[in-house]
C-alpha positions as CSV (number, residue, x, y, z in Angstrom):
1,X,156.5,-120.3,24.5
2,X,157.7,-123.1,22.2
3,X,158.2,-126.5,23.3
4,X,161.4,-127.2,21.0
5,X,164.3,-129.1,22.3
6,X,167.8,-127.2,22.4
7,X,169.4,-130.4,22.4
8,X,167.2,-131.2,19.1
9,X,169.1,-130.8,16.1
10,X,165.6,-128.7,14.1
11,X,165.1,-127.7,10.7
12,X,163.3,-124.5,11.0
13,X,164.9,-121.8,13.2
14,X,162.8,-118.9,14.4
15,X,165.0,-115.7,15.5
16,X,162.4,-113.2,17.2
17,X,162.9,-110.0,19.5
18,X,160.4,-111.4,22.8
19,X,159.5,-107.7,23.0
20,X,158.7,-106.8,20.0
21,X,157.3,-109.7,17.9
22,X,156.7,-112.4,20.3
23,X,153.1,-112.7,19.2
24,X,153.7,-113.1,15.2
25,X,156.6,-115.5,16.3
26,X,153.8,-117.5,18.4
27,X,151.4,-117.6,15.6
28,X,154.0,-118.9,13.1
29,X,155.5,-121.4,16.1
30,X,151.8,-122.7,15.9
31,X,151.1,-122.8,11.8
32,X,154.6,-124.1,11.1
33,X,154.0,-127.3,13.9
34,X,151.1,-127.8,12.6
35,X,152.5,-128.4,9.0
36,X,155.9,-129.3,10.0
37,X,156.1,-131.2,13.4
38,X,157.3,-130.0,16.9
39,X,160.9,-131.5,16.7
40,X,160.9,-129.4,13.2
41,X,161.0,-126.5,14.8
42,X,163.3,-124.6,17.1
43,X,161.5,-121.4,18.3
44,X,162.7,-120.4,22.1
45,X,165.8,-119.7,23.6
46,X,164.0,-120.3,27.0
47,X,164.7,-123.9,26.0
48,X,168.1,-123.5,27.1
49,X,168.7,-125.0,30.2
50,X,170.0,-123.5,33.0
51,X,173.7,-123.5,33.2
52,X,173.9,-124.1,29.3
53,X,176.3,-122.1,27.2
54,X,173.7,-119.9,25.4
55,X,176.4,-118.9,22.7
56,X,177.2,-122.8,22.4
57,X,173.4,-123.3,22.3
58,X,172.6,-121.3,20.1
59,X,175.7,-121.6,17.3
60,X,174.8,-125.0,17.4
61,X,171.1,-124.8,17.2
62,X,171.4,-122.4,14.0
63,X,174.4,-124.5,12.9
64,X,172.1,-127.7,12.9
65,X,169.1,-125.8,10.6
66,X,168.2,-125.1,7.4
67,X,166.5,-122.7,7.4
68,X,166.4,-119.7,9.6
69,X,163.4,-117.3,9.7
70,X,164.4,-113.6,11.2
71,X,161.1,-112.2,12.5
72,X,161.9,-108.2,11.7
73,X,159.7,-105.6,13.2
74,X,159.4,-101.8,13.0
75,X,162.0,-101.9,15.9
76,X,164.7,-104.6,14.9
77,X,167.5,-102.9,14.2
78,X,166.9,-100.0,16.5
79,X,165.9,-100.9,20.0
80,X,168.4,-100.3,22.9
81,X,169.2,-101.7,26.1
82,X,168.6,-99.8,29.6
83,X,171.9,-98.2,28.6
84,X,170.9,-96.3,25.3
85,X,173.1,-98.9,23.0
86,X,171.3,-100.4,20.1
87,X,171.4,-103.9,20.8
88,X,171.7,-105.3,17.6
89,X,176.0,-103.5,18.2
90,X,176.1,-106.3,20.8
91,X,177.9,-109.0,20.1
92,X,176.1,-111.3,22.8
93,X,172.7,-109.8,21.5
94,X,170.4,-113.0,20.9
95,X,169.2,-111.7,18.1
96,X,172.4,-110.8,16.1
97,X,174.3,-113.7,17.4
98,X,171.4,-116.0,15.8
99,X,171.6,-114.6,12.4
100,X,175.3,-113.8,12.4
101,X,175.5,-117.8,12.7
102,X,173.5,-118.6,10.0
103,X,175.3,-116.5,7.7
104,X,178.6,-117.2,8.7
105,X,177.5,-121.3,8.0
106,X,175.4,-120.6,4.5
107,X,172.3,-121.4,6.4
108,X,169.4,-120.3,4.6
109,X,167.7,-117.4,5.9
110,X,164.7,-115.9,5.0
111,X,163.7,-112.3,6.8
112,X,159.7,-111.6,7.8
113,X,158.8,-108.6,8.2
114,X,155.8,-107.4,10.2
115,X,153.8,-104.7,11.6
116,X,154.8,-102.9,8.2
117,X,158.5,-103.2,8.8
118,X,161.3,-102.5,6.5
119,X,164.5,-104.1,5.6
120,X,167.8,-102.1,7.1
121,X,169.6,-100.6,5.3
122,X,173.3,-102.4,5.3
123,X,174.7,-99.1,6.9
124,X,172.1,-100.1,10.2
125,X,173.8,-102.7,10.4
126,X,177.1,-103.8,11.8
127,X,178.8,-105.7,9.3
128,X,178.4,-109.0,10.3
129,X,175.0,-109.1,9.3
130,X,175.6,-106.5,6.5
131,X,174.4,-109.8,4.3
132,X,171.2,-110.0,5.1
133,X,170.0,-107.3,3.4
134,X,170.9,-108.8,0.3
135,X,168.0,-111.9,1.2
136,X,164.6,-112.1,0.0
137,X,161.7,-111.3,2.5
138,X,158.6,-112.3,3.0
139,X,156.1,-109.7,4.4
140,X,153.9,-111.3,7.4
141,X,151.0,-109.2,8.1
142,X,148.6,-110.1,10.9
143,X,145.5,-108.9,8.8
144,X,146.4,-111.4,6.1
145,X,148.3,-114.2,8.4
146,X,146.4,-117.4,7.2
147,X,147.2,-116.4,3.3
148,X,150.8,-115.1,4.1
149,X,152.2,-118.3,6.8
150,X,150.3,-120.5,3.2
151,X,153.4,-118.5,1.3
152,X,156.1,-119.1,3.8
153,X,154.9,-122.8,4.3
154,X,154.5,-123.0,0.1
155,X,158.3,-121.8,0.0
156,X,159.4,-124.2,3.0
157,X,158.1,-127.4,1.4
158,X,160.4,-126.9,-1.3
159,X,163.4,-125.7,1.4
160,X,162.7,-129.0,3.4
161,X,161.9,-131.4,0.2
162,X,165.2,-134.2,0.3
163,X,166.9,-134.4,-2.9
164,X,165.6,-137.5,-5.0
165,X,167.1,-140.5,-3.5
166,X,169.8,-142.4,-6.3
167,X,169.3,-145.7,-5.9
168,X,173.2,-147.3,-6.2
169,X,174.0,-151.2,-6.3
170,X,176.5,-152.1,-3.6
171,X,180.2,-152.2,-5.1
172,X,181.8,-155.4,-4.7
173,X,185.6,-156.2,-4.6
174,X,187.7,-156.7,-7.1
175,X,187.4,-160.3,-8.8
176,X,189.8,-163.0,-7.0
177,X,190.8,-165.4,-9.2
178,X,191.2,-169.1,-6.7
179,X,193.6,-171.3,-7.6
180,X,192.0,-175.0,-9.0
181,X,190.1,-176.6,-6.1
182,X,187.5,-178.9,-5.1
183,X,183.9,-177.8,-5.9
184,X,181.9,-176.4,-3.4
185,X,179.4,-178.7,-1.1
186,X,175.7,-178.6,-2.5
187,X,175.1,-179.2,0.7
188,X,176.8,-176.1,2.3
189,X,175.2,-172.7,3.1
190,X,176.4,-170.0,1.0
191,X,179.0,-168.0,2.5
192,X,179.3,-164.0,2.5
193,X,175.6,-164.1,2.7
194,X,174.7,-160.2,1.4
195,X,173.2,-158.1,5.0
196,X,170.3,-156.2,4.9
197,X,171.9,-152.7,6.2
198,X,170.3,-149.4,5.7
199,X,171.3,-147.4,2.4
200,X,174.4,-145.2,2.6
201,X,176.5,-148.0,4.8
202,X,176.2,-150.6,2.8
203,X,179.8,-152.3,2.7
204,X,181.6,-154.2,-0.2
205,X,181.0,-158.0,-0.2
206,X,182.0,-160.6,-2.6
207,X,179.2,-162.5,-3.6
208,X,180.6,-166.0,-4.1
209,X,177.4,-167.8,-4.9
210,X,175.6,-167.4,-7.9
211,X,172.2,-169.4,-6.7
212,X,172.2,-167.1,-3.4
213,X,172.4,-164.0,-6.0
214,X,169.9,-165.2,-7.9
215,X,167.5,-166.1,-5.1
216,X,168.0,-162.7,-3.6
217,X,167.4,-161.0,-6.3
218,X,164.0,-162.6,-7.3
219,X,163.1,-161.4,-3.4
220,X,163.8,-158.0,-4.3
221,X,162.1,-157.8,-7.7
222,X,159.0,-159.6,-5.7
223,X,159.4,-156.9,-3.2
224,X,159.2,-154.5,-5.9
225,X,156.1,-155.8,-7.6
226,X,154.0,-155.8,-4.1
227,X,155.1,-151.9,-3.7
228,X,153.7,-151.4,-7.1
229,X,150.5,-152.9,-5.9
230,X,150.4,-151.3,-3.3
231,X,150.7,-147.9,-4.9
232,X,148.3,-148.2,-7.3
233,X,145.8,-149.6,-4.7
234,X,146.5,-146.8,-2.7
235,X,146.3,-144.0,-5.9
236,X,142.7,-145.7,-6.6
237,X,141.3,-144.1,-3.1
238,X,142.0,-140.8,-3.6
239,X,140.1,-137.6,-4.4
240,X,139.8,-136.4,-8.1
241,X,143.1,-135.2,-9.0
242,X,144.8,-133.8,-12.2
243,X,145.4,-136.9,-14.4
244,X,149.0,-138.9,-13.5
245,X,150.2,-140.0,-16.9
246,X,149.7,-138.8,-20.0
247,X,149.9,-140.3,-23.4
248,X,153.0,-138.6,-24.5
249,X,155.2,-140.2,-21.9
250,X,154.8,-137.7,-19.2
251,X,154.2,-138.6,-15.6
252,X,152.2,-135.7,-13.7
253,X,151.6,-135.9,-10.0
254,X,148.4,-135.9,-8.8
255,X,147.9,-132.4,-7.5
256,X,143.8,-131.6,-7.0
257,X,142.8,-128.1,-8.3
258,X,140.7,-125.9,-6.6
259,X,137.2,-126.2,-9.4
260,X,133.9,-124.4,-9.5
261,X,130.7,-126.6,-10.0
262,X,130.4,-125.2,-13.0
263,X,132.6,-123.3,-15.9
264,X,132.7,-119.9,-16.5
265,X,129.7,-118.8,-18.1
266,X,130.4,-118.5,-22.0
267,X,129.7,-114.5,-21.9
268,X,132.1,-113.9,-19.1
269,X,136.2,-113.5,-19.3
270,X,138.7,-112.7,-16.8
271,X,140.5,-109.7,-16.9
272,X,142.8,-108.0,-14.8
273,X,142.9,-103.9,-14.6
274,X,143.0,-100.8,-12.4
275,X,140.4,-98.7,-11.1
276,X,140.7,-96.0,-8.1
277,X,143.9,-97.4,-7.6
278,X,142.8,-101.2,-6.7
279,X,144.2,-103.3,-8.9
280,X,141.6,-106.4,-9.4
281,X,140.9,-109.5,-11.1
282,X,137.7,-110.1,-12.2
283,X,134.8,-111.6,-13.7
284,X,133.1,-109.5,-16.3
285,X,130.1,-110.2,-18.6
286,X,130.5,-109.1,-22.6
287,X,127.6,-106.8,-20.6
288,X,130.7,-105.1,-19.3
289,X,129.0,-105.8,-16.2
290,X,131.6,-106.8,-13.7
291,X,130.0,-110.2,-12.0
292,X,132.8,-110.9,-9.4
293,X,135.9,-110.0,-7.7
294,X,138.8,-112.8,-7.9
295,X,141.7,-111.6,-6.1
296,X,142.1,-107.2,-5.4
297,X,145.8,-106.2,-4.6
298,X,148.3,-105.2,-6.6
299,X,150.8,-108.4,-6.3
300,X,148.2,-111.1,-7.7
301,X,148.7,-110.9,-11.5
302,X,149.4,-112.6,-14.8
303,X,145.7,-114.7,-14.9
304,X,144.8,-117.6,-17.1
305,X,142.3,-120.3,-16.8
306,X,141.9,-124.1,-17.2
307,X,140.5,-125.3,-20.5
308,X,137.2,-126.2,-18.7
309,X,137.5,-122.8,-17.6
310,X,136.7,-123.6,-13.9
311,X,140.0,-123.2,-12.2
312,X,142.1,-119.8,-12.4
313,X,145.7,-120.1,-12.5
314,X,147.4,-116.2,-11.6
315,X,150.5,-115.0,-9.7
316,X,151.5,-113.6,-6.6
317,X,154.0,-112.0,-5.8
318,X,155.2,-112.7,-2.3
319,X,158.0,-110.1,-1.6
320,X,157.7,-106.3,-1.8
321,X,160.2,-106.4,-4.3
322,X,158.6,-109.0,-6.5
323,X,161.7,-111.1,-6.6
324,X,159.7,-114.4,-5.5
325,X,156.3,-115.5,-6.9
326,X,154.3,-118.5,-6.5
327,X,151.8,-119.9,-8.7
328,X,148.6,-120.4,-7.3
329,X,145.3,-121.7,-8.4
330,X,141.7,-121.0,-7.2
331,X,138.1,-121.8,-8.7
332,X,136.2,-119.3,-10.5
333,X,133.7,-118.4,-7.8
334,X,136.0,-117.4,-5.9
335,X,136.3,-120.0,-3.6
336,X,139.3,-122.9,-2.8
337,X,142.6,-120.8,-3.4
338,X,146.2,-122.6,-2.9
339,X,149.8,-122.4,-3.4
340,X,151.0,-124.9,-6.1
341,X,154.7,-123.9,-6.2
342,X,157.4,-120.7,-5.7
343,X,160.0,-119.6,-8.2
344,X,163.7,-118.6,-7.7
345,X,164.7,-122.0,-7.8
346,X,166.9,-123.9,-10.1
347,X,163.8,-125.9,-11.8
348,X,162.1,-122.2,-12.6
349,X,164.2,-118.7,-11.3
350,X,161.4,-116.1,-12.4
351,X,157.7,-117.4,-13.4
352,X,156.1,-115.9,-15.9
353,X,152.3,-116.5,-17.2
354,X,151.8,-120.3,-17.4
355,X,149.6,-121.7,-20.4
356,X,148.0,-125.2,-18.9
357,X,147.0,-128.1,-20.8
358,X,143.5,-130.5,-19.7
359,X,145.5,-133.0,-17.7
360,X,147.5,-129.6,-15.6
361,X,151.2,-130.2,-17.7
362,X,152.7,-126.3,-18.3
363,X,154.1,-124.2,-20.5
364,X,156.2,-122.0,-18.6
365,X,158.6,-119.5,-20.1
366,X,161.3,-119.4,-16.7
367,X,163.4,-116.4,-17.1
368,X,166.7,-116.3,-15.7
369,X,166.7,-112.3,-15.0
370,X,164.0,-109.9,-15.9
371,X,165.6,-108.6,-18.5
372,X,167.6,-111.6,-20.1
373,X,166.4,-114.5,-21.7
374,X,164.7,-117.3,-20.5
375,X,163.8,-121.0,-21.7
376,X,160.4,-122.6,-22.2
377,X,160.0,-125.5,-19.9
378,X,157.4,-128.0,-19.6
379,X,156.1,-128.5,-15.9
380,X,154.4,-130.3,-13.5
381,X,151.7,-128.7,-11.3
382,X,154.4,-129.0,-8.0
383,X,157.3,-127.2,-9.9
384,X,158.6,-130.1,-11.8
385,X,160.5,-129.1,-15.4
386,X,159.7,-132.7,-17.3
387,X,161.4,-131.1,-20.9
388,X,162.9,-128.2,-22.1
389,X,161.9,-126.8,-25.3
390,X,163.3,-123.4,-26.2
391,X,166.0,-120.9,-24.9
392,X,166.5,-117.1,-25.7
393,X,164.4,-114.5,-25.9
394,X,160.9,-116.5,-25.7
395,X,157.6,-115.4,-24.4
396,X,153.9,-115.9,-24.1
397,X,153.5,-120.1,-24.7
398,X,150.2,-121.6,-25.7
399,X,149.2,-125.6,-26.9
400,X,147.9,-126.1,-29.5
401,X,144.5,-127.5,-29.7
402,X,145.7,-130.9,-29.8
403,X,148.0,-130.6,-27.0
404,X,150.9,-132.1,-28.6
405,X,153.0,-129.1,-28.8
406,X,153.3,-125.6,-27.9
407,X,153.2,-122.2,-29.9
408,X,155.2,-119.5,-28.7
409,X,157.0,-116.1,-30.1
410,X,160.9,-115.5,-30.1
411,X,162.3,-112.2,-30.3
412,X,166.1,-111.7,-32.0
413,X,167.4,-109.4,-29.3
414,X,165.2,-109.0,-26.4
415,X,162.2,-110.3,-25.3
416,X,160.7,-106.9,-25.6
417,X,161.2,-106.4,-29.4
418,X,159.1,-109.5,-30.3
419,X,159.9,-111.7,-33.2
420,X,158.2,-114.6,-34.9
421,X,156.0,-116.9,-34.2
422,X,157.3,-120.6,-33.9
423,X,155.9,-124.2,-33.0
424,X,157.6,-126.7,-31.2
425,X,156.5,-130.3,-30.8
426,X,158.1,-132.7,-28.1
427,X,156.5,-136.1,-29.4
428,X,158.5,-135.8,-33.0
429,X,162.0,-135.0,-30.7
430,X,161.3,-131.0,-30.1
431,X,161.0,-130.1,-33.7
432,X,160.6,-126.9,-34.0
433,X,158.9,-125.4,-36.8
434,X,158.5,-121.6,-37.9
435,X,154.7,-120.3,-37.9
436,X,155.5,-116.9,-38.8
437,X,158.6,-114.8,-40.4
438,X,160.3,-111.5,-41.2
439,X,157.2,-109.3,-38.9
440,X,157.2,-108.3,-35.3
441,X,154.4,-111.0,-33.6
442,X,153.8,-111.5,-30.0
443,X,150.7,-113.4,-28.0
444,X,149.8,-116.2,-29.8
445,X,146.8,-118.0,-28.7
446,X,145.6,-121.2,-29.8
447,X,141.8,-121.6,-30.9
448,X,140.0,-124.0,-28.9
449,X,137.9,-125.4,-32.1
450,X,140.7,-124.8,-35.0
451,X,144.2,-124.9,-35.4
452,X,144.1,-121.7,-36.1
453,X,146.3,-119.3,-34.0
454,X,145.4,-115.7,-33.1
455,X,148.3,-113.4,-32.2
456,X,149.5,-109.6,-32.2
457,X,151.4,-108.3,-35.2
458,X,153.4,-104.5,-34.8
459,X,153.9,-103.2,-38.7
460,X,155.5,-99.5,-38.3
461,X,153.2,-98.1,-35.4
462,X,150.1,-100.2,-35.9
463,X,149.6,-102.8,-33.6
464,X,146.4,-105.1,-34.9
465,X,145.5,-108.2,-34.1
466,X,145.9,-111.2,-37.0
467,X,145.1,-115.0,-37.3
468,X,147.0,-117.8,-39.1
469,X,146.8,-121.5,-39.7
470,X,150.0,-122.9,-38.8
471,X,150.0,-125.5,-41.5
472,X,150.5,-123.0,-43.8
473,X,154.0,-121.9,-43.4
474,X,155.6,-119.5,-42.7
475,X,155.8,-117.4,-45.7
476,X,152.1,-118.0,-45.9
477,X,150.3,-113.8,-45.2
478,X,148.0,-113.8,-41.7
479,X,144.7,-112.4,-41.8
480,X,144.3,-109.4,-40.4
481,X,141.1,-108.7,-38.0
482,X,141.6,-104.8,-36.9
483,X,143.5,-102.2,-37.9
484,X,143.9,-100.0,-34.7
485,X,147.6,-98.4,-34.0
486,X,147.1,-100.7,-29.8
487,X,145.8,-103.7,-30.2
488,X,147.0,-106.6,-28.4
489,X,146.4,-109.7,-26.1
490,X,143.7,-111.6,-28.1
491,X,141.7,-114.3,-26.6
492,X,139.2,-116.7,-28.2
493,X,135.6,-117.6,-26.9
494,X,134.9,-120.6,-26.3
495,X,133.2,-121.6,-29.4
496,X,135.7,-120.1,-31.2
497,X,133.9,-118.0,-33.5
498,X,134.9,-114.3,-31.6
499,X,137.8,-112.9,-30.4
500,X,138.2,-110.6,-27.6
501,X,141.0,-108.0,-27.0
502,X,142.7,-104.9,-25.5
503,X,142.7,-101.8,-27.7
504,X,144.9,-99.0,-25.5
505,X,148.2,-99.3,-24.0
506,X,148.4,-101.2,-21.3
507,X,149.5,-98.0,-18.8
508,X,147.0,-95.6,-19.8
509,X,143.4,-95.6,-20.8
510,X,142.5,-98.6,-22.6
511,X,139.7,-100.8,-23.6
512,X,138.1,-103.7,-24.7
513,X,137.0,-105.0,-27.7
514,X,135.0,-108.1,-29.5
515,X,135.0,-109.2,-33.1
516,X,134.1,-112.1,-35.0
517,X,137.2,-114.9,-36.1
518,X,136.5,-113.6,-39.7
519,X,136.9,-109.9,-38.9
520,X,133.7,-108.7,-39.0
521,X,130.7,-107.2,-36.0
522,X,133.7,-105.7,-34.0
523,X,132.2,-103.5,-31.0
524,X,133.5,-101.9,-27.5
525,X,132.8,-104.8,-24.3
526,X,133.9,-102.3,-21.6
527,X,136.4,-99.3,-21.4
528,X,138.2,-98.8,-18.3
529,X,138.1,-96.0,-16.2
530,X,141.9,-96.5,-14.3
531,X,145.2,-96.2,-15.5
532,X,146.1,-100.2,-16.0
533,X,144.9,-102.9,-17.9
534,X,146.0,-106.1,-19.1
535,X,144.6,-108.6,-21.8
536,X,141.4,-110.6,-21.1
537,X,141.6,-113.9,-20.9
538,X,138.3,-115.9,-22.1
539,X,139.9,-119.5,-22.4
540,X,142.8,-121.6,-21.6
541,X,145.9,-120.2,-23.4
């Protein structure tokens, strides 16, 4: 049983049926302290004192939280009392009473479902809690506990993280204006000295000395210089991270990235695909050999890799209905995989496929429904959106070799028609400039040797695969490469001189392809033998 305090006022709420789910509820209890703290955490209602009000206990335990976590099993909405009665009808049921307070106050909750359980339907449930069913849940599976508690505690960081402090200068009174007077004594200690009180009570004073000012304020700006030291003595001791500044005014925290020892070999690429209905990511060799397994379910999608091609970036979804995804990043043997942040916030509502620069800034196009538009943010490796450079119907972001600004396509109408090709750059104040008019172009992908850009064009019902030099305008003609009717989702080697790509539909038999930058030597890699595949991925995007 847990060891929370009632009288505790905790952040994380656990609501659990004893007799059905008391051992997933342990397990979390233990992960969550373990990340969170003890006093974080209120788990047991055996807590409760004797000769407490449970009700009072309880209403204000919940009331006190952010977040509550409803533990749902098989049984949850069904079990009964000696009697026959579903106990979730009860209004003193511990269960419903717990989550019927967190609703009624807007605390968060976040339903868990395990041993396979299912959401209620909202006619299960009395109406009270009829709002539940409208929350995101997170399956947690005991045969996958370790990687599923890593999602919860992913999406709990950014719960728990306290909004940026704003640091405010006191507010003094109104100016008094004295009447003539002697001068005050040299000799005398100023008066109204400013206290040291802790932010958010700090009262209005009158500052009536202007040495006293001055002298406090060269303390704090001392003050200020020494935590500076101290931060950067402290940066200097840590583990390799992802670099902290950047040359184009950008400050990136310093997140460490799961890495191989070495890059992915030159003949290998990452694709993602179906086969006797497992859905993998792997490693496979232009042998179409496949060398290894990255990730095998059906929720861990939308891959792309560093560009020293050690660290894969992908998706997971985290929900059955695939309403909340996190991005997470793990070497290419395989080994070191982690959270790095969850959507359906404000900062990013729905991820889609991030393209990653060398020093881990984004390009993230963050829809705001599936089917709407979105806007292309740049982002920080923890979630952070440091500039906005597009809105509408955008899609499929890459950087330029250079790094200093980011090609992506823009569709009239919906983000499924596809559009033209555009470039923005956020050193020159976002200038945007067209790459590509009057077609139908989708994927671009940046060469990692030329400025040259690879991309899909649809002409009529041919779908081929084309290449353009962005400095040559936009009424400039692409060079065309193939000439099938279902080509798509080009990717460069590393050298730059081939291009690999899908030729199929992407539901459906497909296959895929390699040919030279220039057009020529084009030959089969690997067809599929499933029912799904997406585009290979053979460097950064």
């Amino acid at each position: 049983m847990g060891t929370s305090d009632a009288n505790a006022s905790s952040r994380i709420f656990i609501s659990y049926r004893r007799d059905e789910t008391a051992y997933p509820a342990s397990w979390l209890y233990d992960r969550l302290k373990a990340q969170f703290g003890t006093a974080q955490i209120f788990k047991d209602v055996d807590n409760i004192r004797p000769g407490d009000d449970f009700v009072d206990r309880i209403t204000s335990a919940v009331g006190s939280c952010d977040v509550l976590l409803a533990v749902i099993g098989p049984q949850w909405a069904t079990v009964t009392d000696t009697l026959g009665r579903r106990r979730i009808d009860d209004p003193d049921d511990f269960v419903r009473l717990e989550v019927e307070t967190a609703l009624n106050r807007n605390v968060r909750v976040i339903p868990l479902l395990v041993d396979h359980a299912e959401m209620p339907n909202g006619s299960e449930l009395p109406e009270p809690l009829a709002p539940l069913v409208r929350k995101h849940a997170l399956e947690l599976s005991p045969s996958h506990f370790t990687r599923d508690a890593e999602e919860l505690v992913a999406v709990l960081g950014q719960v728990l993280t306290p909004a940026p402090t704003v640091l405010r200068l006191p507010e003094s009174e109104p100016t008094v204006v004295q009447p003539p007077g002697p001068g005050p004594d040299p000799q005398a200690a100023p008066t109204d000295p400013l206290p040291l009180l802790p932010s958010g009570n700090t009262p209005s004073v009158r500052i009536t000395d202007a040495r006293w000012f001055r002298t406090a304020l060269m303390g704090a700006v001392c003050l200020l210089v020494i935590a500076g030291l101290i931060f950067v003595a402290d940066r200097s001791l840590r583990p390799e991270t992802t670099s902290s500044s950047t040359n184009d005014g950008f400050s990136l925290p310093p997140v460490t990235l799961p890495k191989a020892d070495q890059a992915l070999p030159a003949d290998e690429l990452i694709w993602r695909r179906e086969r006797d209905e497992r859905y993998t990511i792997e490693r496979i060799g232009l042998d179409g050999q496949v060398r290894k397994i990255l990730t095998d379910t059906q929720q861990e999608y939308a891959a792309s890799l560093t560009p020293d091609r050690r660290t894969l970036l992908y998706l997971r979804r985290v929900d059955k209905v695939g309403s909340l995804t996190t991005l997470r990043a793990k070497s290419v043997d395989g080994n070191g995989d982690r959270a790095l942040f969850t959507d359906h916030s404000q900062a990013c509502p729905i991820l889609t496929q991030p393209a990653i620069r060398d020093d881990g800034l984004l390009a993230v196009v963050c829809q705001d429904n599936f089917e709407g538009p979105g806007s292309l943010r740049l982002m920080t490796l923890d979630g952070r959106v440091v500039h906005e450079l597009a809105r509408g119907y955008v899609a499929d972001p890459t950087f330029t070799r250079d790094g200093q600004s980011v090609v992506y396509s823009k569709a009239p109408f919906s983000k499924a028609d596809g559009g033209d090709l555009f470039k923005v750059s956020w050193t020159s104040g976002t200038q945007t400039v067209p790459i590509t008019k009057g077609a139908v172009d989708t994927d671009p992908v940046s060469s990692p040797t030329s400025d040259e850009i690879a991309f899909r064009r649809m002409d009529g019902d041919q779908s081929v695969i084309a290449v353009v030099d962005p400095s040559s305008g936009p009424d400039a003609q692409p060079k065309t490469i193939t000439s099938s009717e279902e080509d798509a989702g080009p990717s460069w080697s590393p050298d730059g001189s081939q291009i690999v790509f899908r030729r199929g539909p992407e539901k459906g038999k497909a296959a895929l392809y390699l040919i030279d930058a220039n057009g020529t030597g084009q030959k089969q890699v690997v067809e599929n033998d499933g029912d799904y595949a997406s585009v290979p991925i053979w460097t950064a995007h």
